[in-house]
C-alpha positions as CSV (number, residue, x, y, z in Angstrom):
1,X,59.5,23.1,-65.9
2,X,60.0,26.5,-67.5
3,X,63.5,28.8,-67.4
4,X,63.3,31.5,-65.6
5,X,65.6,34.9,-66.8
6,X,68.6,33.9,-65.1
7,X,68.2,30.4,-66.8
8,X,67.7,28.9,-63.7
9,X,64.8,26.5,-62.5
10,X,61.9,28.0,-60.9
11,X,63.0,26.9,-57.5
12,X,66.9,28.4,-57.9
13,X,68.5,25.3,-58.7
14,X,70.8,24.3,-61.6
15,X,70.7,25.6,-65.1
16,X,67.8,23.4,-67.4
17,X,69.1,22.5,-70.9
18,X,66.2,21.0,-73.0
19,X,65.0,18.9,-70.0
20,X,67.3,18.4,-68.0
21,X,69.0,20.2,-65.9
22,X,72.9,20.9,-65.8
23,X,74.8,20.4,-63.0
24,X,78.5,20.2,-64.3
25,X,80.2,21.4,-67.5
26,X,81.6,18.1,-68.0
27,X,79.0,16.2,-69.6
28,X,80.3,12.8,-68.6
29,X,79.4,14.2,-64.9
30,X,77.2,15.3,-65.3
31,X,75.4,12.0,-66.8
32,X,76.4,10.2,-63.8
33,X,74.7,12.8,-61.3
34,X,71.5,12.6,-63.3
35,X,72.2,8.8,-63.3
36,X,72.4,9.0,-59.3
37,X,69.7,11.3,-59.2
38,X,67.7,8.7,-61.1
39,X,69.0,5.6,-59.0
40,X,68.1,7.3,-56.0
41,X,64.4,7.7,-57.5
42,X,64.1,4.1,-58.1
43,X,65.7,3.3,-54.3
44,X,63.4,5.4,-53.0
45,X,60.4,4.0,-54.9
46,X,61.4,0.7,-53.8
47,X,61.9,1.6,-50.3
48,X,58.1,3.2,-50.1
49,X,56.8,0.0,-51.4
50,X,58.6,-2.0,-49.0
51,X,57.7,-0.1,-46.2
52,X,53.8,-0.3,-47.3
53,X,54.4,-4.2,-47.6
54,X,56.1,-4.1,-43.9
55,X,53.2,-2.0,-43.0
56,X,50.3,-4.4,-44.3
57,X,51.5,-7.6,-43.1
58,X,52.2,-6.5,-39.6
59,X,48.4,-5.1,-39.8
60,X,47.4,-8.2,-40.7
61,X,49.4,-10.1,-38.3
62,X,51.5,-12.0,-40.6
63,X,54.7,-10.6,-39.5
64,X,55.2,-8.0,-36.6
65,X,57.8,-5.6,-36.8
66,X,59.6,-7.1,-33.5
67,X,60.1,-10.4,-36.1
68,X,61.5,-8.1,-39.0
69,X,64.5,-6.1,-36.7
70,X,65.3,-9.2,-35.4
71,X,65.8,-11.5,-38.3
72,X,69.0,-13.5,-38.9
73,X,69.3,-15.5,-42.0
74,X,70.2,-19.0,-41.2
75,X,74.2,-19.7,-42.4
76,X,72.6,-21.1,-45.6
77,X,71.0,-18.0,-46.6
78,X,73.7,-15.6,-45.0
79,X,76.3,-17.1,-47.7
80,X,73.5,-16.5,-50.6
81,X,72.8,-12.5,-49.7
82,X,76.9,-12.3,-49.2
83,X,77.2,-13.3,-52.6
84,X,74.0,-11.4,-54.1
85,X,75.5,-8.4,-52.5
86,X,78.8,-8.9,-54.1
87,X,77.4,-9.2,-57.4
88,X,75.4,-5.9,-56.8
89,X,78.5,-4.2,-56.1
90,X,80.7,-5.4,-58.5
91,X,77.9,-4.7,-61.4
92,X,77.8,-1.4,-59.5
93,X,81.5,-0.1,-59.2
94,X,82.6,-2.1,-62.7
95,X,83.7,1.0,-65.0
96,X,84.7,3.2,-61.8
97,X,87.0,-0.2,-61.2
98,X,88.1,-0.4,-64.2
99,X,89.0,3.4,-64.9
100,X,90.5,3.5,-61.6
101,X,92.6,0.4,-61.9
102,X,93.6,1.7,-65.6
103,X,94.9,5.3,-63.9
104,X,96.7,3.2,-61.5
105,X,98.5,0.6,-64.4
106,X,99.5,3.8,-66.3
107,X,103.1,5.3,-66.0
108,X,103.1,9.2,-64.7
109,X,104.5,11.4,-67.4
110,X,103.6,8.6,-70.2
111,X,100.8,11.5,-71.6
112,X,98.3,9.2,-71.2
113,X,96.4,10.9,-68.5
């Protein structure tokens, strides 16, 4: 993707530098929009290849749609994807946590803001 003479993307968007373009002037920001830019990629990726794999084995009549929208995990498996989805969110949110629980311990006024 080339600059154009504003320094902007072809299609009007944020400023490229090197690669990649810039979307704050904070860099730590801006590394976690590209990181959520990125994440949303993969989702999406995953998402497309699900649907495909919905698609093909209601074609082939392994599994209808109907049976997908209504499944309910048994209690057994409920309490297993409770705790998976824990664990994904903890791993997720960990150094947001972790700064946001650090602002909260610190005193106002003790200049360590």
């Amino acid at each position: 993707m080339s600059k154009g003479p504003s320094g902007q993307t072809p299609e009007g968007g944020a400023p490229l530098v090197g690669d990649y373009p810039v979307y704050f002037k904070d860099p730590v920001q801006d590394a976690m929009m590209n990181m959520i830019l990125e994440l949303s990629a993969q989702l999406w990726m995953s998402m497309d290849r699900l649907y495909a794999l919905e698609d093909l084995l209601a074609r082939q009549g392994i599994v209808t749609a109907a049976a997908l929208d209504g499944y309910r995990p048994d209690a057994e498996r409920a309490k297993a994807l409770r705790a998976r989805r824990e664990r994904f969110t903890h791993d997720i949110l960990r150094d947001l946590k972790s700064l946001t629980e650090g602002a909260a311990s610190t005193p106002a006024g003790s200049g360590k803001e």
